[in-house]
N, C-alpha and C positions, 0 to 999 in steps of 0.2 A: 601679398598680405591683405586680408581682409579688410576694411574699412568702411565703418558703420554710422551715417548720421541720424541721428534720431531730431524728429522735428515734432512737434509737441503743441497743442495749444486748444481754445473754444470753438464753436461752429465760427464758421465767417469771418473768420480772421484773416485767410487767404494760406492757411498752410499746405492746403492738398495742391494750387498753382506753383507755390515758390515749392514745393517739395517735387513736382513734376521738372521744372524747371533747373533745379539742384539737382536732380539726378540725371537730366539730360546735357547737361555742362559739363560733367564728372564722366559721364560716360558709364554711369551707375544702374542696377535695376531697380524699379518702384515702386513700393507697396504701398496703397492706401489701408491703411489699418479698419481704420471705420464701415467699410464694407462688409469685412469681414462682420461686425456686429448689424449695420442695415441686417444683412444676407440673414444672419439668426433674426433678430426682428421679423423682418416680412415674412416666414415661417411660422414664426410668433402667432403673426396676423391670419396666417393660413390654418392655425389649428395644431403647428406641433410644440409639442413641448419646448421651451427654450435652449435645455440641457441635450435633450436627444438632437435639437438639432444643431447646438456646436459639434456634437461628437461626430457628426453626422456630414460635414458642410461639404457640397462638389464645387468643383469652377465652374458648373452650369449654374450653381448658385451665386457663385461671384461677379456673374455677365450679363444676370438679367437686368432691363432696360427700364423698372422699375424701383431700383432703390433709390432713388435721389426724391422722391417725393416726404412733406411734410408728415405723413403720417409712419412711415416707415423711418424716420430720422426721430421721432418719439417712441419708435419700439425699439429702434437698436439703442436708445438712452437707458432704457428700462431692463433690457436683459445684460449692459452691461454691470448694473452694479449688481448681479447674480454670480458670486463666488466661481460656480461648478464652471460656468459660463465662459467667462475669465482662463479658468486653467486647463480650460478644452482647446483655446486658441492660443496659447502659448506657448507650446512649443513649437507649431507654425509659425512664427512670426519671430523667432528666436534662430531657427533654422534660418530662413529668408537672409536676417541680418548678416550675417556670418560667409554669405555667399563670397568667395574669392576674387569675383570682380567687384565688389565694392556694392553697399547698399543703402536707399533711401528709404527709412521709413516714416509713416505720419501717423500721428493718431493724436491720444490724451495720456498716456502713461509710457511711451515708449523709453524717454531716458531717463523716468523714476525708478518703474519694475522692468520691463521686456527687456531695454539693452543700458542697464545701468553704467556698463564700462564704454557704450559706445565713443567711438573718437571725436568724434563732434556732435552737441547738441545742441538746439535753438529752440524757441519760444515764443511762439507766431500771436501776437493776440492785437487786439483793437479794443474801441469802446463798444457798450453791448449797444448804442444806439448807429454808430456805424454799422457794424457787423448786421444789426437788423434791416438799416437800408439796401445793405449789398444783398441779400438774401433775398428781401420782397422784389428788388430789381431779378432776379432771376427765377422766382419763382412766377410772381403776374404773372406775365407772355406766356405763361403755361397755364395758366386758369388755374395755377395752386396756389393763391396766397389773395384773397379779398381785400386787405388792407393791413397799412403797416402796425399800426397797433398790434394788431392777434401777431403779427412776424416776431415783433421785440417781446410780448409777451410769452411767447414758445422758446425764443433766446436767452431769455431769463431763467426762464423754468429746467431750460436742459442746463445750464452754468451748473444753475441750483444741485441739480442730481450729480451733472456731473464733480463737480469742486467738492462736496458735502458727502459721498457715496465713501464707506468704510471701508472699500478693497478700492485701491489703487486710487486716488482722488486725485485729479486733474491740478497740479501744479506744476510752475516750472523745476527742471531740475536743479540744485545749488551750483554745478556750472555750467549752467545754461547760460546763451546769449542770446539775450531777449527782444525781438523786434516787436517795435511798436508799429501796425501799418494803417493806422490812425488815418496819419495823412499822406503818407504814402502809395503813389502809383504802382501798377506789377513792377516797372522795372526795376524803380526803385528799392521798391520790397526785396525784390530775386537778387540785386545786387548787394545789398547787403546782407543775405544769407550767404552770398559766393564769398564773401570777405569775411566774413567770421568762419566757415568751413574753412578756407586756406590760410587762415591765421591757425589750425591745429594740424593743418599737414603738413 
């Protein structure tokens, strides 16, 4: 039987880790959701239309070793709250879930709209002045981030679009179980998403 976690939450919270980590404990496949919108974004960025390029998306688009930068993390914000956008990628992502050995997926709306009946869902979030220190920690070393201020400011700003945006708004689902990973280390994080998934199996 199928078996579907839906993991949910803001940038930097740590959901894309414990959602890697959950599906490799499970013995689950993994999708990060949010690629799928970077990948539109940085086409965005390259000149195609939004819509033509959800319709549009390869896994040579999903691989490239560009979408984790600052600026493409503010295009896939922006072509998300784009309706056509939205229901180009959804039956993608609906299929994935449903897969018979079992699936992990992450984003902002996976166990509001995508997999409303999934079997387990979680709610990865922190503070936004956390989340911006985890971020500028990983972006510096790459010469993409100047200082923390502009980090937390761009944390702010995606909440904003994302939480606020009229198709699909970024909140937890009503039974979600909510991890706060504030002050939580990975393992700790990972292990309390293990314990809430096998409290529904």
């Amino acid at each position: 039987m199928p078996f579907t976690i839906a993991i949910d939450g803001p940038a930097a919270a740590g959901k894309g880790t414990i959602s890697k980590a959950v599906a490799a404990h499970f013995g689950f496949a993994h999708l990060d959701t949010g690629l799928l919108y970077r990948a539109v974004g940085r086409r965005m960025l390259a000149g195609d239309a939004p819509i033509d390029a959800a319709q549009s998306l390869t896994q040579e688009d999903l691989e490239r070793d560009d979408l984790r930068t600052p600026e493409v993390a503010q295009a896939a914000s922006k072509v998300a709250v784009i309706s056509e956008v939205r229901a180009a990628l959804l039956d993608f992502q609906r299929a994935f879930a449903r897969r018979a050995d079992g699936a992990v997926l992450d984003g902002r709306d996976i166990g509001t709209v995508i997999c409303p009946e999934a079997e387990a869902k979680l709610f990865v979030t922190a503070s936004a002045e956390i989340r911006a220190q985890r971020r500028f920690a990983e972006l510096a070393p790459q010469g993409l981030a100047s200082n923390l201020d502009e980090v937390l400011a761009d944390v702010r700003a995606r909440d904003e679009r994302d939480m606020n945006r009229a198709d699909a708004p970024l909140k937890p689902a009503k039974d979600a179980v909510i991890i706060d990973t504030s002050t939580l280390d990975i393992a700790e994080a990972v292990a309390a998403a293990i314990t809430a998934v096998d409290a529904r199996r």
